[in-house]
C-alpha positions in Angstrom: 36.0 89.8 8.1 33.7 87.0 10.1 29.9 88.1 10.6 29.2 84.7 12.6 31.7 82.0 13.8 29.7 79.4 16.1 31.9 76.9 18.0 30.5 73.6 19.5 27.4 75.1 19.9 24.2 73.3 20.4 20.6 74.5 20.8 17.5 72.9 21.6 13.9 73.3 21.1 12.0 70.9 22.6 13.2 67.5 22.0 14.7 68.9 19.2 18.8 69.8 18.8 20.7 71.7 16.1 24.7 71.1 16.2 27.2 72.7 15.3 30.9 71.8 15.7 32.7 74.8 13.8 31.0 76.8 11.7 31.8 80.5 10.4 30.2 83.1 8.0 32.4 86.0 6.4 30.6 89.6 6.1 29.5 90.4 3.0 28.0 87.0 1.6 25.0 85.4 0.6 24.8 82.4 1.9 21.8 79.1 1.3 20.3 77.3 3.6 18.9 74.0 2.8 17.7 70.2 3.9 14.5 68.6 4.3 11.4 69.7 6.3 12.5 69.5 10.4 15.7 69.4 9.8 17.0 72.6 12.0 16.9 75.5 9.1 14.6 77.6 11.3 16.3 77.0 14.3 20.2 77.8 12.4 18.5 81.3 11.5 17.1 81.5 14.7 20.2 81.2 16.7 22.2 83.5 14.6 19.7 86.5 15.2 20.7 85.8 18.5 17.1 85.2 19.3 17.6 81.6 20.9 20.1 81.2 23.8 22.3 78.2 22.8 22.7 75.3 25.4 26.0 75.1 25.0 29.5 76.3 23.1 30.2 80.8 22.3 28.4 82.3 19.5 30.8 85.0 18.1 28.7 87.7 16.0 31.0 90.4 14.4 34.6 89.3 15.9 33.0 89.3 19.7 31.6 86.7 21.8 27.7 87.1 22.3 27.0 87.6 25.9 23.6 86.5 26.8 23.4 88.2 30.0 24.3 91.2 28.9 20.7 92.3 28.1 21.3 96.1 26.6 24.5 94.6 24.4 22.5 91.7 23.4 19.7 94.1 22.4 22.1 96.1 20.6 23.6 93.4 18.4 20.6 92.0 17.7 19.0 95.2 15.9 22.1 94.9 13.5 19.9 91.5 12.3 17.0 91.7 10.4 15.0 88.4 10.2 11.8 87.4 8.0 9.9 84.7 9.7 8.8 82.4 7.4 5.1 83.1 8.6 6.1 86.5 9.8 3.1 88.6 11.3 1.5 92.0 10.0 0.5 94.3 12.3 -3.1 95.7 11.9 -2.0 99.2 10.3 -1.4 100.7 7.0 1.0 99.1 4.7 3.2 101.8 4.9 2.9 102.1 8.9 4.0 98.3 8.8 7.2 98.7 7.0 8.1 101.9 9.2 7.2 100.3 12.2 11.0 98.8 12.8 12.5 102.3 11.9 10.6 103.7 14.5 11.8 101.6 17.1 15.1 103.0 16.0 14.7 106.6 16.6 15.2 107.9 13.0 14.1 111.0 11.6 10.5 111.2 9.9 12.3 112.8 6.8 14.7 109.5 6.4 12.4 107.1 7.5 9.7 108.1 5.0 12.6 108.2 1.8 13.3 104.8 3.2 10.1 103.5 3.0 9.2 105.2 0.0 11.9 103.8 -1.7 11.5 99.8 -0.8 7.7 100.8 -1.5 8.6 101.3 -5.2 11.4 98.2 -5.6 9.1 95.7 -4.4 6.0 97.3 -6.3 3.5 98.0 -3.6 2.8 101.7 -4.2 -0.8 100.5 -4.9 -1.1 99.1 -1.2 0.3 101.4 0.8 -2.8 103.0 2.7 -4.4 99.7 2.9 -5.2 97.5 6.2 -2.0 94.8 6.1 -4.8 92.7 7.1 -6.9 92.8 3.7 -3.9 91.8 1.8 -3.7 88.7 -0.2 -0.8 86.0 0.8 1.5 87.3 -1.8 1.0 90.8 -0.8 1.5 90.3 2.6 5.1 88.3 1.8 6.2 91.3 0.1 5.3 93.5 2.5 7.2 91.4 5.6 10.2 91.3 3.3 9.8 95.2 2.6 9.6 95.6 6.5 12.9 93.7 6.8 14.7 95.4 3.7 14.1 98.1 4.7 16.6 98.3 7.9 19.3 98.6 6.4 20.8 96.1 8.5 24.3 94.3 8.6 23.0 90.5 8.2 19.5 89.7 6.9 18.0 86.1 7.6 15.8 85.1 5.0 13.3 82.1 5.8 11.6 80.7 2.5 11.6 84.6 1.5 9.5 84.0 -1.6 8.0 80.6 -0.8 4.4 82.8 -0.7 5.3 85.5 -3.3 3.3 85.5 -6.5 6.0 83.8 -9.0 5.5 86.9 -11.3 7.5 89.1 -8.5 10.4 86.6 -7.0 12.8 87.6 -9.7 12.1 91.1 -8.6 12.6 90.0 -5.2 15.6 88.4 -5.5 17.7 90.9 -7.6 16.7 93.4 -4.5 18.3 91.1 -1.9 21.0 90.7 -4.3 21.6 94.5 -4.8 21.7 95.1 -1.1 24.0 92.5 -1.0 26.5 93.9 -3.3 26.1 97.7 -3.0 25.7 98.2 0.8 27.8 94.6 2.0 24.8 93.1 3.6 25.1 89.4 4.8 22.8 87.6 3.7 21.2 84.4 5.2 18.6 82.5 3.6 16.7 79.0 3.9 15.1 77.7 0.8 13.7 74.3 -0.1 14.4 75.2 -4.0 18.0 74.1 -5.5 17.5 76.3 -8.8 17.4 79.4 -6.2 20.0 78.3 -3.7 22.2 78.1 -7.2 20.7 81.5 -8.3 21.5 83.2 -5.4 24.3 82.1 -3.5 27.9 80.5 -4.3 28.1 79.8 -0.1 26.1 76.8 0.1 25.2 75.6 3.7 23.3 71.9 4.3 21.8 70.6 7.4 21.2 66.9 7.9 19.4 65.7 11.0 19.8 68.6 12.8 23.6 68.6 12.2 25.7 71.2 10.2 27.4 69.6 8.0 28.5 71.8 4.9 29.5 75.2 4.3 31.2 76.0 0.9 32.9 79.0 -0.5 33.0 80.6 -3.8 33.6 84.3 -5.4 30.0 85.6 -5.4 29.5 88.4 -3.2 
């Protein structure tokens, strides 16, 4: 089944344009984004949270064409994406308010929010932060916590931008076995940038390259 097929589709930012000519991602994958520094990784992720309007060409997102100017069914498809900015924000509340906060928005019950919470609290090992300030957290910390916040949506695609780039190297593997898990138990797509080869290779089978703001790879494998 197709999460994501983009066809001639260009956005721009500035001076700045990503292409891309024909380019589709199947449910249930984890896919790797890489390339050098400006080279349109942001902006790929960007456009398939449906968060940037494309110039031109039809985004499809889950077998249907994305209608910008529909504003409630673009709202709607887009809370079926979680992103994690790569310098994603905190809000100044608890810990645990922070990682509910999107739930909220979503009009589910206390009783499963907090199980929820509680449990992407323990996978990502911040039971000793959880009444603390977001704020007063370290870099690491914080990283976790933004990633917790996104986790914890249960969402059908998850876009991943340099998820562990700040995370304390004692808890990426911890990290990424959790993205992986949600991957393979629940179906999530899974989208991520990285500037690391050892972890695109780690994580992903689906390899996807940028060069110069182009698309120009998207390979296939058995990994789910």
């Amino acid at each position: 089944m197709s999460a994501y097929r983009l066809h001639n589709v260009e956005g721009q930012w500035g001076g700045f344009v990503l292409r891309v000519d024909d380019f589709g991602l199947q449910s249930g994958r984890i896919y790797s984004v890489t390339g050098p520094n400006g080279c349109g990784k942001t902006s790929l992720l960007r456009l398939l949270a449906l968060l940037d309007r494309p110039v031109a060409g039809r985004v499809h997102y889950g077998g249907d064409v994305v209608d910008y100017d529909d504003g409630a069914g673009w709202l709607r498809s887009r809370r079926r994406i979680a992103y994690l900015m790569q310098q994603p924000y905190l809000f100044n509340m608890s810990v645990y308010d922070n990682i509910a906060y999107g739930l909220h928005l979503r009009h589910i019950s206390s009783a499963h929010i907090r199980r929820r919470v509680c449990d992407v609290i323990e996978r990502l090992a911040l039971d000793p932060f959880v009444r603390r300030n977001a704020h007063t957290l370290s870099g690491g910390e914080a990283q976790r916590v933004a990633l917790a916040r996104t986790l914890v949506l249960d969402a059908d695609v998850m876009l991943l931008d340099e998820f562990t780039a700040s995370v304390d190297q004692q808890y990426v593997q911890m990290v990424e076995e959790y993205v992986r898990e949600l991957n393979t138990e629940c179906g999530t797509t899974v989208v991520f940038t990285t500037h690391s080869s050892n972890q695109a290779a780690r994580m992903s089978d689906h390899p996807i390259t940028i060069v110069e703001g182009v698309v120009t790879a998207c390979g296939g494998g058995n990994r789910r």
